[in-house]
N, C-alpha and C positions, 0 to 999 in steps of 0.2 A: 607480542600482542596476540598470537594465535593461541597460546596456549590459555591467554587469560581468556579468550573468548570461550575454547572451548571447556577449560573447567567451571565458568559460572555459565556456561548454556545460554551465551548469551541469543545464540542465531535461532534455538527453538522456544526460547522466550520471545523474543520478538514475534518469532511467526507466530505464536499463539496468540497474543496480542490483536496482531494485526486478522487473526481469523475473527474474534468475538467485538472489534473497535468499531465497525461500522452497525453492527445488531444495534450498538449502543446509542447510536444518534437519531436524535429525531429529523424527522423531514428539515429541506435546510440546514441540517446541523452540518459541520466542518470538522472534517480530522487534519492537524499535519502533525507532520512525524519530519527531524530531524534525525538527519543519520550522520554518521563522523566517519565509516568505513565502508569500501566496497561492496563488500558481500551485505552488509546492511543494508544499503540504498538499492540492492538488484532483489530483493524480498519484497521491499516495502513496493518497489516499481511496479514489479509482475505483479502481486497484489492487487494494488487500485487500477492496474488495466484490466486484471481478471474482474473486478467490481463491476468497471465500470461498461466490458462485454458484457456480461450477464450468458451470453448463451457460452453454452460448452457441447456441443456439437461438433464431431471431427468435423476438419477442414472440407473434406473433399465430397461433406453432404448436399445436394444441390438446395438444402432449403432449411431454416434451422426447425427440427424435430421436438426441441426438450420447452420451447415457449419460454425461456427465461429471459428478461429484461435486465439489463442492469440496474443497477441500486444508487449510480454516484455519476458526478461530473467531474473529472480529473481537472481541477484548477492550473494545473502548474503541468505544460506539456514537458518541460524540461527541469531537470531537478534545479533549484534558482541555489544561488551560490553566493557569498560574502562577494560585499565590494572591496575594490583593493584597499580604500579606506579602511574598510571596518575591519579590515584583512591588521592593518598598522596599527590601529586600536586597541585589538583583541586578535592578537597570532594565534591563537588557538579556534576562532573559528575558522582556520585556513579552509577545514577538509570540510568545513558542514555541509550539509546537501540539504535543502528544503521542499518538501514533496505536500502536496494537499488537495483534496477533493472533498465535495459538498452532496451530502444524501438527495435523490431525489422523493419528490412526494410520491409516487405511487407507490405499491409495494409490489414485489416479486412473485413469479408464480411459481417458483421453485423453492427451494432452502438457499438459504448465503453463502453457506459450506462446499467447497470443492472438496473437502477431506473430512472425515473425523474420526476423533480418537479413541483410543481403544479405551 
């Protein structure tokens, strides 16, 4: 599985994805994303928490400096997971992880991007 990962890229597919998916929605709008492996679901996590912080201000600033708001309401505090049923139904969704959060209407007074590329 790693190597399939790492030869079609799948982990910086994703991230990319997940950089430009929220630009995407309108106010109200809803993203989720299912993931089937680890290192998937801890991308897409730290993601919609980084969303939905908004600010990026080291920790140890006593006041947050940059003015950014978040962008999103994190739906889902815990990744939601097949019931044992549906587990006995469809064994193949054993590993799915379901993650989702909802755009808020204001907009940001920063950029979305914690990163961009070259």
């Amino acid at each position: 599985m790693a190597i399939r990962i790492a030869v079609n890229r799948e982990l910086e597919r994703l991230e990319a994805f997940m950089e430009e998916a929220v630009g995407l929605l309108n106010p109200e709008g809803r993203l989720c994303v299912i993931s089937f492996h680890s290192l998937e679901d801890r991308i897409v996590k730290h993601r919609m928490k980084a969303w939905e912080k908004g600010c990026i201000c080291p920790p140890d600033f006593p006041q947050c400096a940059c003015n950014r708001k978040g962008t999103v309401r994190v739906l889902t505090r815990k990744a939601q997971q097949p019931s044992s049923d549906e587990i006995l139904n469809n064994p193949m969704s054993r590993s799915a992880k379901l993650r989702a959060v909802e755009k808020l209407h204001f907009s940001t007074s920063g950029p979305l991007r914690t990163e961009f590329p070259e």
